[in-house]
C-alpha positions in Angstrom: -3.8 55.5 21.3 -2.9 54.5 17.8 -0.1 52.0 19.1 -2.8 50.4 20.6 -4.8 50.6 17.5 -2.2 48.9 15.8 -1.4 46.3 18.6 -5.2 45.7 18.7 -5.7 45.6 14.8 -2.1 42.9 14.6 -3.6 40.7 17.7 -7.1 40.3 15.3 -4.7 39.7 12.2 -3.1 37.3 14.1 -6.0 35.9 15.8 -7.8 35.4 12.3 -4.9 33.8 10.6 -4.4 31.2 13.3 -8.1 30.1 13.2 -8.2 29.7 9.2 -4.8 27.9 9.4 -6.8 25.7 11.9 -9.5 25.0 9.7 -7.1 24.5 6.9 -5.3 21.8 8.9 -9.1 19.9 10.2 -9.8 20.0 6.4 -6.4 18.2 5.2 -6.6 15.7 8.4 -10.2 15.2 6.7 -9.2 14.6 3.3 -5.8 12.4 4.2 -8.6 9.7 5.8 -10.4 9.9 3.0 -7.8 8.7 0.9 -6.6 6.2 3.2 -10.2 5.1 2.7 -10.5 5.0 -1.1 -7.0 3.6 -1.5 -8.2 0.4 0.7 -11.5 0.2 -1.3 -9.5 1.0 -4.7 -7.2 -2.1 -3.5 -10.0 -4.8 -2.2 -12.5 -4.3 -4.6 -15.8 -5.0 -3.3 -16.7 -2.0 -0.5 -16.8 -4.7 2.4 -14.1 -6.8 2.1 -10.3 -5.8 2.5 -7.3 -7.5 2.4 -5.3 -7.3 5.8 -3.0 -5.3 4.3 -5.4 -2.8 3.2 -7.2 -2.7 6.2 -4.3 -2.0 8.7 -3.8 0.8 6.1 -7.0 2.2 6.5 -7.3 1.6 10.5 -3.8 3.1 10.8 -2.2 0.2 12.0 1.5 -1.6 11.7 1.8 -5.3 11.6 4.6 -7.4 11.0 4.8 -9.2 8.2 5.6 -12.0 10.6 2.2 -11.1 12.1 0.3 -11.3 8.7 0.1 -15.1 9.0 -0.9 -15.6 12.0 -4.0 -13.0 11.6 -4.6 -14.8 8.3 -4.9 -18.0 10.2 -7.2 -16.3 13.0 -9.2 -14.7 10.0 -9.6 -18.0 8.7 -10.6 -20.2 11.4 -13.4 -17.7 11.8 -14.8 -17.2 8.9 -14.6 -21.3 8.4 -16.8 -21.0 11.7 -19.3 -18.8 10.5 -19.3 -19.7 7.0 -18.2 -16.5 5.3 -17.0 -16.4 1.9 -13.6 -15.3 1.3 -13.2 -13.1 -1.7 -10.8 -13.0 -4.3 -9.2 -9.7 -6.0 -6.8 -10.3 -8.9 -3.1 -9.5 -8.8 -1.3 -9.4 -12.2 2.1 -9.9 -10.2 0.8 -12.2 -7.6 -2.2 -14.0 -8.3 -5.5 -13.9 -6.8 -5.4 -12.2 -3.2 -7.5 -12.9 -0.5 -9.7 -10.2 0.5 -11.8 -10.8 4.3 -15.4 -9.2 5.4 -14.7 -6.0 7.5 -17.3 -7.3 10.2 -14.4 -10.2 10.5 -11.5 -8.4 10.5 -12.6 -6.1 13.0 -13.3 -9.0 15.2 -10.1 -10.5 15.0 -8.4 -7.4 15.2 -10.4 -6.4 18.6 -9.7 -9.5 19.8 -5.8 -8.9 19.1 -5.8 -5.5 21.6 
């Protein structure tokens, strides 16, 4: 009877560790898209507009930086279309940098799938 105390008492031991290092691991998946959030709004500036870069950060995906231009272009055309500002976040390497409403690069970049 105690060996299956003991087997019963390391199977609850084992049970309980495996369920905390679950909630453990929900918590860092969490906390890892939150910083992939704040890093693209620490890098744009305002809250709704992104540079492409920053947003395929955030949205998880990988572009080409042969691709860059040609979404650039696409974002463009667009926001020509609907009149959108574009807005401008300051680089002290590269200038100002073009940063695009969210609402418009999620339109182009559905479009692109």
């Amino acid at each position: 009877m105690k060996t299956l105390d003991k087997q019963a008492s390391l199977e609850d031991i084992i049970i309980t560790s495996l369920q905390s290092l679950k909630e453990i691991r929900q918590t860092l998946d969490q906390q890892d898209e939150e910083i992939k959030r704040l890093a693209a709004k620490i890098e744009t500036g305002p809250v709704n507009y992104f540079m492409i870069a920053g947003y395929c950060s955030l949205c998880g995906l990988r572009v080409d930086v042969s691709e860059v231009y040609g979404i650039e272009q696409r974002v463009v055309w667009l926001i020509g279309n609907l009149e959108i500002p574009v807005g401008k976040f300051p680089d002290p390497d590269l200038g100002d940098l073009r940063t695009y409403r969210l609402d418009v690069l999620d339109e182009v970049f559905d479009s692109r799938m």
